[in-house]
N, C-alpha and C positions, 0 to 999 in steps of 0.2 A: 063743530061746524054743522050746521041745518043744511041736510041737502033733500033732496026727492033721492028715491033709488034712479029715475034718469040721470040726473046731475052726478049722482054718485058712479052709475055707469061711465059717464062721462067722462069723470075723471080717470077713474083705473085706469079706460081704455087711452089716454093722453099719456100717464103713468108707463105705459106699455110699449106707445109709440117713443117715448124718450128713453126707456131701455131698447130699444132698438136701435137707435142711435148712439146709442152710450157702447153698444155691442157691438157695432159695426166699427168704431172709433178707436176703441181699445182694448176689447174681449173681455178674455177673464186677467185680470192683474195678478201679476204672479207672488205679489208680497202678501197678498191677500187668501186665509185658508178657504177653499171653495167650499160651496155649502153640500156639494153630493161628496166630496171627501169626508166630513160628517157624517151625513146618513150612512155611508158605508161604516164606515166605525161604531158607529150607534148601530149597525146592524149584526153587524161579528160580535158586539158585545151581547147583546139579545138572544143572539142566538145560542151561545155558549152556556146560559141564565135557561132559557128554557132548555135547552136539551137535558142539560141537568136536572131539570124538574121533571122531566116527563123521562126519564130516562128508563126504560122497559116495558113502554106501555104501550110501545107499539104503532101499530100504523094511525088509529083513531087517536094515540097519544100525541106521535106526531103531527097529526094535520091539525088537529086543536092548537098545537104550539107554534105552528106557521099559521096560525087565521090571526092568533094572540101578536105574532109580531106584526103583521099586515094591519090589525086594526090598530096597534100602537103606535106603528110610525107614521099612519097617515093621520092620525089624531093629533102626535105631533108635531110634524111639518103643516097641517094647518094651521094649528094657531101660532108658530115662531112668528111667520111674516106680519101678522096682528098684530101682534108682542111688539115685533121693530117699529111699524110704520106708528103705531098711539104712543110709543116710546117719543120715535121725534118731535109731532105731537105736540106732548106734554115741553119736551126739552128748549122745544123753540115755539112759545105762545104765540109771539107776536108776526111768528114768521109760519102759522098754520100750511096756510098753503103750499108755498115754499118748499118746505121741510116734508110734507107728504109726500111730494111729487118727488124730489130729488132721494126721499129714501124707497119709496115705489118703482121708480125710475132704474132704480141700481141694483134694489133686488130682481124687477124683471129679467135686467140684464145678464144678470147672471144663471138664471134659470135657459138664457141660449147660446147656442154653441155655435152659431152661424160663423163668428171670426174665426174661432177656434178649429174647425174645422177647416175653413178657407187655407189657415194658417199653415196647419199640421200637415194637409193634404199637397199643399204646395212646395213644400218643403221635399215632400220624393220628388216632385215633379221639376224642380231645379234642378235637385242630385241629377234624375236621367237625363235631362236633358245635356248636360253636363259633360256626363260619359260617367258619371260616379258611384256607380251600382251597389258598389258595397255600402255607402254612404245613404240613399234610397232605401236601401236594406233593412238599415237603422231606423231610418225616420220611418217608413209604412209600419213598422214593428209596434211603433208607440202608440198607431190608431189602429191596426186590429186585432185580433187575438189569435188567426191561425200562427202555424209555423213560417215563418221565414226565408231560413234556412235552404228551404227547395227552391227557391222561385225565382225566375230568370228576369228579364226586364222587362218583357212582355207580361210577367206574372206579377211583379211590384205594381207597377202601372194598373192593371186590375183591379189589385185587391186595394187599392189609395181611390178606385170612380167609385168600388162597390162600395167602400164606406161612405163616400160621400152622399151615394144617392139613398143608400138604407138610413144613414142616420141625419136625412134630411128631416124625416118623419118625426122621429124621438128626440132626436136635437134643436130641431128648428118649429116646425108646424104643429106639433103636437102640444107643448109648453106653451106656443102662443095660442093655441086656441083656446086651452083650457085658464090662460091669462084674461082672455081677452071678454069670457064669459064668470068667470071667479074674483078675480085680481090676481095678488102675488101669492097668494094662498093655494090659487087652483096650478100655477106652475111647481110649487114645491111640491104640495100633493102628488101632482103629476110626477115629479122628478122623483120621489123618494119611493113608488111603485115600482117607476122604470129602475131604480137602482136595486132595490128589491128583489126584482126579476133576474139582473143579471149577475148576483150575488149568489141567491139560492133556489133561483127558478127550474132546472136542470132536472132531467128524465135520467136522473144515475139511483142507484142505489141507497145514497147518503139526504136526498133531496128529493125523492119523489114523492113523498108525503107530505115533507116539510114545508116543500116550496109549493106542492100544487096552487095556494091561496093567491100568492104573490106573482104567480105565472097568469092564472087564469085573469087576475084583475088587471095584469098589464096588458092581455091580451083585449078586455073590453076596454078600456080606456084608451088604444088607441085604432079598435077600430072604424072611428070616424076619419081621424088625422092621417093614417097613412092611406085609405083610398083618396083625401083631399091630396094628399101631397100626389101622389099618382097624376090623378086629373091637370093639377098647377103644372107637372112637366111634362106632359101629354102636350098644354098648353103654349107652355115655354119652346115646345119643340117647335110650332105654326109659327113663333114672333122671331127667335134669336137667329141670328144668321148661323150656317154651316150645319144646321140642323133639320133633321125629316120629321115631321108633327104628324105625318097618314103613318107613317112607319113605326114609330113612337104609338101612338092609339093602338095600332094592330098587334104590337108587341103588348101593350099592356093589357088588352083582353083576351092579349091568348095566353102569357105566360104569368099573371100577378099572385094566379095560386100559387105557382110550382117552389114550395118551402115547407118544412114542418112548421113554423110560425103562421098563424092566417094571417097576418100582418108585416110581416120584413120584406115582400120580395115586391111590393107595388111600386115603390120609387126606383127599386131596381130594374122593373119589367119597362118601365116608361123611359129611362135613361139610356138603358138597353136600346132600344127600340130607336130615341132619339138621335143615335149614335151611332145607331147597325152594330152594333158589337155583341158579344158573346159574353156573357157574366156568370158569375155561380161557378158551378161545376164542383168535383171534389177537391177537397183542401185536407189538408195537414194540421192533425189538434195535439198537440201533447203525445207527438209518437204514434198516433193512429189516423189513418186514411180516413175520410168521413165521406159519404159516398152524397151527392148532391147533382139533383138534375139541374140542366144547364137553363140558363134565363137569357133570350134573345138569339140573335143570329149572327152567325159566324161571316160576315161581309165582308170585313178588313181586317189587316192586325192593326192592336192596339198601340196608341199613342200617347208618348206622355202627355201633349197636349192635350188628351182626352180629360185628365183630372181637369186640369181649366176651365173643360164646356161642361161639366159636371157642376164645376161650381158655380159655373154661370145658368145652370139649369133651377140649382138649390136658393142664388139669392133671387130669381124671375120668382120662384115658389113663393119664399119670404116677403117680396115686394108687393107681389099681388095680394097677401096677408095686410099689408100694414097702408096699401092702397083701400084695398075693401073698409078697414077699421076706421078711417080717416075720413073717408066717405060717409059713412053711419054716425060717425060722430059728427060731421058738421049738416050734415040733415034732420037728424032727429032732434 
């Protein structure tokens, strides 16, 4: 197919807006293996291959072998999505269009977590409401990575808004942005960094050379996406009802540093904010205290209903995304 690169814009970003929708409708399918389940596997495989290779050479050995996995996985998570969409392509001639959009469509979709998260996070949020604490217990467990174990209902309820407003960024705004300027290409890119990062990005002993590559490059790749997500629920705070937008801004410029990540605590600081509520603080990793300054202000106690306005903060974010795109597409 002869396109201009507009036209070709054009389409991805249609492609984009119907994995949107495709995401909103039915998330990720569960029959289905997810494509960052992959890149993790492809990634503990790599790594295992280089440490091997480089095994005694030290710190310059190791960060050459973290640049080696960093430039191999993004080489190839970019071209898989190529590979799919000229696949259908070729398999359905007569149905070019079609077949591009609908496989464009499904991989976008699955490059966001927007249901997924809705899903997962709502799922404490029933348990508490409930009376079902133990049951809460379980469900926040499977979306964040502190401990548990400690945390009372006021603390489940927490750690289920802070996921949701941190991985508004990585999961939702982030993927689409770099969709929305790449195609399906620039989502997986983007995905198999972020996954990268959380795999072997870490300031330990075992990872601080290896991963510096894959740290540092999640950290510029997304800091466009998470001061954008910032600002969207900064935003969201002035339109949704139950919510403070002056409060929300004030919290986000005074507390969106406050992280060792330059980038994790801006959706946090603006939800915070949005909410009056008190986020961060120190948490429970593997048996050690992890010491963390607090993000926002201590107003009220927290409420299970708070995950809901969180996630009503996250799709206002995503909407305004897919508002803006929808706009430039039918203008230009």
């Amino acid at each position: 197919m002869d396109m201009t690169w507009l036209d070709l814009w054009k389409f991805h970003g249609a492609a984009l807006l119907a994995g949107c929708v495709i995401d909103w409708i039915i998330g990720d399918p569960l029959w289905l293996p997810h494509p960052v389940r992959l890149m993790g596997t492809m990634i503990a495989g790599m790594e295992q291959r280089l440490r091997r290779w480089t095994e005694g050479t030290g710190r310059k050995g190791q960060s050459r072998a973290g640049a080696i996995l960093a430039a191999s996985m993004c080489m190839i998570w970019w071209c898989i999505p190529w590979a799919i969409v000229h696949a259908a392509e070729l398999l359905w001639p007569a149905w070019a269009w079609a077949a591009l959009l609908l496989a464009e469509g499904f991989l976008c979709s699955l490059m966001l977590a927007a249901r997924g998260l809705y899903t997962e996070s709502m799922k404490v949020c029933r348990s508490l409401e409930a009376g079902r604490t133990e049951e809460a217990r379980y469900n926040v467990s499977m979306i964040v990575g502190r401990d548990t174990s400690v945390l009372d209902e006021g603390g489940i309820a927490r750690a289920a808004v802070e996921t949701v407003a941190e991985n508004a960024s990585d999961g939702v705004i982030a993927p689409f942005l770099f969709m929305a300027f790449l195609g399906p290409a620039g989502g997986t890119l983007y995905k198999a960094v972020n996954t990268m990062d959380s795999m072997v990005g870490y300031k330990n002993d075992r990872y601080l050379y290896f991963g510096r590559c894959a740290a540092r490059l999640d950290d510029l790749l997304n800091l466009a996406p998470a001061r954008l997500t910032g600002i969207l629920m900064v935003l969201g705070a002035w339109v949704l009802p139950g919510m403070d937008g002056t409060h929300a801004c004030k919290v986000f410029l005074r507390d969106r540093k406050r992280h060792a990540s330059p980038n994790s605590a801006h959706g946090e600081a603006a939800c915070a904010g949005a909410l009056h509520l008190r986020l961060a603080g120190d948490a429970w990793y593997f048996g050690t205290l992890h010491k963390k300054p607090y993000i926002g202000d201590d107003h009220r106690k927290i409420e299970p209903s708070d995950i809901r306005r969180a996630n009503h903060l996250m799709f206002f974010a995503e909407g305004m995304m897919v508002f803006g795109l929808a706009v430039m597409i039918l203008l230009l």
